[in-house]
C-alpha positions in Angstrom: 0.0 0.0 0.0 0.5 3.6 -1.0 -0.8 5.7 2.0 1.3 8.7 3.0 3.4 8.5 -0.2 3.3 11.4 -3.1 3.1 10.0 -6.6 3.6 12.3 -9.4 2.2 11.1 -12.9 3.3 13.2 -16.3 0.7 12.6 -19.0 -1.8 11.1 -16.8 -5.3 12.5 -18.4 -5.2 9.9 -20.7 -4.1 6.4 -21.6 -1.7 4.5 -20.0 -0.7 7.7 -17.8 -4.3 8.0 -16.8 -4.7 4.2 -15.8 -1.0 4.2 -13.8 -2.4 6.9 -11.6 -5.6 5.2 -11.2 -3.9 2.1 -9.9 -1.4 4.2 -7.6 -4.5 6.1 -6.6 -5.8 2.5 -5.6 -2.9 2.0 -3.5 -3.6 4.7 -1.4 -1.3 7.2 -2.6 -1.2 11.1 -3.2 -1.5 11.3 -6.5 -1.0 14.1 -8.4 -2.5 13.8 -12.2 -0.2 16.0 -14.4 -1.7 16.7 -17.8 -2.9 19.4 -20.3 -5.5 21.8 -19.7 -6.8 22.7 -16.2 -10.2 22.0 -17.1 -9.6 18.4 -18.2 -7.0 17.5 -15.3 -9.1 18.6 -13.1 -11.7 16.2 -14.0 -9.9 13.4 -14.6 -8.7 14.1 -10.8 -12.5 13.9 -9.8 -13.1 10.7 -11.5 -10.1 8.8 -10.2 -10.8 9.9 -6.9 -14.5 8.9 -7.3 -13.6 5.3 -8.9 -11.0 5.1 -6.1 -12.3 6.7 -3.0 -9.1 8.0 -2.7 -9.7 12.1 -1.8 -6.0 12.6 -2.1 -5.6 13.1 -5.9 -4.6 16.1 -7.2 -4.4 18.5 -11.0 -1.5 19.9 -11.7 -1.8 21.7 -15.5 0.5 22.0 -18.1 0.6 23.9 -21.3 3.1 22.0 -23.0 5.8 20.1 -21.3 8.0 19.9 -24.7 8.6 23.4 -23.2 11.8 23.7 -21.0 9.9 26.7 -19.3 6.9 24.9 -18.8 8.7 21.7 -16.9 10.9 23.5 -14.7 7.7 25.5 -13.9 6.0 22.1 -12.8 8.5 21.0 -11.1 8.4 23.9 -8.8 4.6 24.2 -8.2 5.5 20.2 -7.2 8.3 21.4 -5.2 6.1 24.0 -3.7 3.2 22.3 -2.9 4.5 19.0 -2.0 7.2 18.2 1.0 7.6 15.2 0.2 7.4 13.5 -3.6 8.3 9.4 -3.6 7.4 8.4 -7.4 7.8 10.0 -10.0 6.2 8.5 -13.4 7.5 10.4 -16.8 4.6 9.0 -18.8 4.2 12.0 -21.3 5.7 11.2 -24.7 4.3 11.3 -28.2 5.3 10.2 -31.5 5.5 12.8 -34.7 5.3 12.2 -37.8 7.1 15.1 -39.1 9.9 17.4 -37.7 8.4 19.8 -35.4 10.0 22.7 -33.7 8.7 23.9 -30.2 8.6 27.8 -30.1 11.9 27.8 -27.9 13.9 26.0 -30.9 14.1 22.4 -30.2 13.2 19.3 -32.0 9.3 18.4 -30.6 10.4 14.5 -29.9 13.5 14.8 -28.4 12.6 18.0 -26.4 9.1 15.6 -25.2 10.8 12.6 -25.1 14.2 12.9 -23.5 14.4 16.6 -22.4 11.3 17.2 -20.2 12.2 13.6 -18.2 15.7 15.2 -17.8 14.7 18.5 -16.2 11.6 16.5 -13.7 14.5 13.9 -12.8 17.1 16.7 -11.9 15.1 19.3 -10.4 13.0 16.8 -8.3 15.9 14.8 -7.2 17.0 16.5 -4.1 13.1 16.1 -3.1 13.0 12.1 -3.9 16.4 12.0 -2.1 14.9 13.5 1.3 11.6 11.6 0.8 13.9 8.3 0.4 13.4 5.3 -0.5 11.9 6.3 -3.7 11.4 5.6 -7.2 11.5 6.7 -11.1 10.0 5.4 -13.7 10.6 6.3 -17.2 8.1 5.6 -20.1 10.1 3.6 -22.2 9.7 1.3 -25.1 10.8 -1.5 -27.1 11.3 1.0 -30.1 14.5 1.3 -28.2 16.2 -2.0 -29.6 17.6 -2.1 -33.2 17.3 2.4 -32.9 20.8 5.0 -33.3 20.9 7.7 -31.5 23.4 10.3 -32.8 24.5 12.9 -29.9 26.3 14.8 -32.2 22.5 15.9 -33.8 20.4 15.6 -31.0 17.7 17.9 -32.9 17.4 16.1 -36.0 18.1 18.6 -38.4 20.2 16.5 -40.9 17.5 14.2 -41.7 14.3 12.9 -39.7 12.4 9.7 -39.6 9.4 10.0 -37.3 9.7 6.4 -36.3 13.5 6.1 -36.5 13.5 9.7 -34.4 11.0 8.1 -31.8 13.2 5.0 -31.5 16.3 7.6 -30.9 14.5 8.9 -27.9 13.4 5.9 -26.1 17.1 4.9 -26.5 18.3 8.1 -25.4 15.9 8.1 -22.4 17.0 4.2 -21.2 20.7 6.5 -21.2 19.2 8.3 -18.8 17.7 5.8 -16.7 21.0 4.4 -16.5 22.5 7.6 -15.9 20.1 9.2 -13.2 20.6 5.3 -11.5 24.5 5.7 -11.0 24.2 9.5 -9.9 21.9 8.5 -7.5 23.1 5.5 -6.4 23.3 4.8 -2.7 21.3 7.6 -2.2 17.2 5.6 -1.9 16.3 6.7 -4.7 15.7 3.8 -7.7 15.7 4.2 -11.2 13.9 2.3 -13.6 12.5 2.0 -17.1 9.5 -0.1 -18.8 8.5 -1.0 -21.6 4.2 -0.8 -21.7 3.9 -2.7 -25.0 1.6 -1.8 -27.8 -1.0 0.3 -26.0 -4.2 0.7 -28.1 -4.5 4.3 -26.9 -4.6 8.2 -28.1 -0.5 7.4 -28.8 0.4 8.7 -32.5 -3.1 10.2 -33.5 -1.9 13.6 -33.2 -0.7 13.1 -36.7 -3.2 13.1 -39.1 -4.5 11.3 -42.1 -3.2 8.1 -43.1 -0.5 7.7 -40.3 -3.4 8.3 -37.4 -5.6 5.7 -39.3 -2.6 2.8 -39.6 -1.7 3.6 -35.9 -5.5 3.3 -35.1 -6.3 -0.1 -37.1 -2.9 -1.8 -35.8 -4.1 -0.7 -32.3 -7.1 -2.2 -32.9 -5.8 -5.6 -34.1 -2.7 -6.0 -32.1 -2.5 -3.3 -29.3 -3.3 -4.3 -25.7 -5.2 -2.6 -22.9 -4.0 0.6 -21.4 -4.5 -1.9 -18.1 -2.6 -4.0 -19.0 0.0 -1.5 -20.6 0.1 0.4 -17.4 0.3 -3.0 -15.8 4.4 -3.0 -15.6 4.4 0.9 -14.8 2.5 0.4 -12.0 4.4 -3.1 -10.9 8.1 -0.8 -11.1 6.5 2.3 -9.0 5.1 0.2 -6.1 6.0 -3.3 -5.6 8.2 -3.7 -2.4 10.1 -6.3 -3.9 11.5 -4.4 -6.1 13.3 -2.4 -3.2 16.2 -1.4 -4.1 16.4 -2.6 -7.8 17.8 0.1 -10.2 19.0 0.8 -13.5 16.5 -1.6 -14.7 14.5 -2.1 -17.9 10.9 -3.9 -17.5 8.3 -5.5 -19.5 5.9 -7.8 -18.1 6.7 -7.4 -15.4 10.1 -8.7 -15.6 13.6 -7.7 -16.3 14.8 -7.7 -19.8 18.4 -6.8 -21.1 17.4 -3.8 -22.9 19.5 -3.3 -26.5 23.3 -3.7 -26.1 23.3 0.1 -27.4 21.3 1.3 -24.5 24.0 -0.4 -21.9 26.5 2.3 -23.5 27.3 4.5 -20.3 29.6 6.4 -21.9 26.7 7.8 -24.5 24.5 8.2 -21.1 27.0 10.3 -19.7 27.7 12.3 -22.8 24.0 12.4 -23.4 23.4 13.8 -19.6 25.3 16.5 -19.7 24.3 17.6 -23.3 20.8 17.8 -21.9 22.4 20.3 -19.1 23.3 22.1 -21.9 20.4 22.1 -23.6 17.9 22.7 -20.6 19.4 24.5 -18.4 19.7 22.2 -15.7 22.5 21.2 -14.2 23.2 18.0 -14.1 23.3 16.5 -11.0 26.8 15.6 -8.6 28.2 12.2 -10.0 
């Protein structure tokens, strides 16, 4: 059980997000629903706490969290209103199509995908640390395995492949994973990623015409629940076995290797601190 502990759930209106705070919700927890639009969190709040009975879930808004100003703003109304955070879930990802460009510059996947889980990790760090033991999970997928990421173009401006792009940042965010794990290390706060399978979902029909229609029909045919995609998520944030596993990658519920390109901890080091760079952030003490 989850009572007295502050989970924090990125992209958690719909989907799998909405269905991993549901379930911490069950367990008791604080949850705090992060999501777009204060109407809509707001009432996805209500409903959880209604199909729960759980009083203690909470809306934080965000505009647009591909924003660097927008997630370092959540993370201090978090920071703010919470004294103690023990999970945080960086759900909120997306898949484009085409190459996007937020309005501060950067590459819409990477800056979703890998950037915002960056500055959340770093800036809520010292908080996890002080709330110890607690956890991280990163949204993964297996997109990750057979996928190049190259740090030297981290914004895709040579060429871009939505799928090939997407595939970069799940790989770039395992880096991470790894990354925030040894940083942290010794220090009660685990690390994980997971892999939530082929979630028939809202994922990939913010693109329109054909691409949302193939994305919806494979869904359809071969996608699972969001329950059962938020299965594993769930499983990594809250299961006391799992104390004090880290640095690990998850499907099913189980441990899986992860590509031998996302076990490169030299590229998760290089990868860190070029998100410093490009956030902001420092990067935390190693």
């Amino acid at each position: 059980m989850l009572a007295g502990r502050v989970a924090v759930v990125t992209g958690a209106t719909s989907g799998i997000g909405r269905e991993v705070a549901l379930g911490l919700a069950r367990q008791g927890a604080t949850t705090v629903v992060v999501g777009r639009g204060e109407d809509r969190a707001a009432r996805v709040a209500a409903e959880i706490a209604h199909a729960t009975g759980n009083s203690r879930v909470e809306a934080l808004r965000v505009d647009d969290l591909a924003l660097r100003s927008d997630a370092r703003e959540l993370a201090a109304t978090v920071l703010d209103r919470y004294a103690a955070v023990h999970i945080l879930v960086n759900n909120a990802g997306a898949y484009f199509r085409r190459r996007e460009v937020t309005a501060e510059g950067l590459e819409r996947t990477f800056a979703l995908n890998v950037l915002s889980p960056y500055i959340l990790t770093t800036l809520l760090a010292p908080r996890l640390v002080v709330s110890a033991p607690s956890r991280v999970v990163n949204v993964a997928s297996a997109a990750h395995e057979g996928a190049h990421a190259d740090l030297t173009d981290l914004q895709h401006a040579r060429r871009y492949s939505g799928f090939r792009v997407y595939g970069a940042s799940k790989l770039e965010l395992l880096w991470l994973t790894r990354e925030f794990a040894r940083r942290l290390n010794g220090k009660g706060v685990s690390v994980n990623a997971v892999h939530p399978g082929f979630v028939a979902s809202g994922f990939g029909l913010n693109n329109k015409g054909g691409t949302a229609f193939a994305i919806r029909v494979l869904g359809r045919l071969f996608g699972r629940s969001v329950v059962r995609g938020a299965d594993t998520p769930i499983y990594v944030a809250s299961a006391p076995e799992l104390d004090p596993t880290t640095d690990g990658y998850f499907a099913d519920r189980k441990p899986r290797p992860g590509s031998k390109e996302s076990h490169d901890l030299s590229k998760a080091h290089q990868l860190m601190e070029a998100c410093a760079r490009l956030s902001g952030v420092p990067a935390l003490a190693e």
